[in-house]
Every structure is written in C-alpha cells, then in structure tokens.
Steps between C-alpha positions, in 0.01 A plus 500: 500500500607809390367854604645788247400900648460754292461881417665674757701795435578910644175709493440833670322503806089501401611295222311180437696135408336149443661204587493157386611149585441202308522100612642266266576136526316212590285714741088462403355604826590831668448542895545846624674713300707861649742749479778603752748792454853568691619860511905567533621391874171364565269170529320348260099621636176347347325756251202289366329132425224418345359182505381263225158633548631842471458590850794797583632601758750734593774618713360785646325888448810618328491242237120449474323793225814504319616125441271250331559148469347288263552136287443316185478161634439344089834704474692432844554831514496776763426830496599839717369811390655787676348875513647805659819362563767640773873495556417264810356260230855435357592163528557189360158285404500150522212296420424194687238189443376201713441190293491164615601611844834613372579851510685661186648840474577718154849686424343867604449795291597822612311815581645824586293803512644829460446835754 
C-alpha cells in the first residue's frame, strides 16, 4: 500500500490550497482516512479524519471553518481543502489511512503560507 500527497506549495496568508492523497496497491477497502501536519521543531498534531461514511472531524476551532476534509472512496483518495490560510498553517501534510487494521502513512506535501 502506497499513499502519494499532493498539491502543497507557498501561498499568501488568506490564500486557499487543496490537498490530495491517493491509495494504491492491493488496498479495496478504506477504514478511516486523515491528515496530520508537523511544523519546524515541532510534533506531528492530528488536523482531520473522515471516516468511510464521510463523517469529519477535526482538530479543533482553529482548524474547523477553514479546513475541509473529504474522500473518493471509488478513487482511494483523500481530500483537504484549505481556506484562509495562516503562517501558523505551515507545515508538512501527511496523509494517513486505516485499512485492514494496519495503519499507513504518505511521504507529506508541504505547505507554507506567507505573512
């Protein structure tokens, strides 16, 4: 199983970026499916999931309004859509899936947002 993140890149803060992560291999049946980020000199944190249902949820208020997660499950494919973007949104984005009890984690794409 493979997980491949893209569409990062350096926006200005208020910009808007959409993320994507697709599952290949012999993977059929997503679990939960989420995105994590890592700023410089800190910890990886949770930013979304979403499940196979396409129930989100979300770290917290300062993510919630301006992230959206969504997914493809005929394409095994995740989605972030990111609005009003801030420096303190700069990080790395890593995508991450639970199949088959296994957890898998993508390369990370990065995001870093401009003052």
């Amino acid at each position: 199983v493979q997980l491949q993140a893209s569409g990062g890149g350096l926006v200005q803060a208020g910009g808007s970026l959409r993320l994507s992560c697709a599952a290949s291999g012999d993977i059929f049946y997503i679990d939960d499916m989420g995105w994590y980020r890592q700023a410089p000199g800190k910890q990886r944190e949770f930013v979304a999931r979403i499940t196979r249902s396409g129930i989100a949820s979300y770290a917290d208020s300062s993510v919630k309004g301006r992230l959206t997660i969504s997914r493809d499950n005929a394409k095994k494919m995740v989605y972030l859509q990111m609005t009003s973007l801030k420096p303190e949104d700069t990080a790395v984005y890593y995508c991450k899936i639970n199949h088959s009890g296994r957890t898998y984690w993508g390369k990370g794409t990065q995001v870093t947002v401009s003052s």
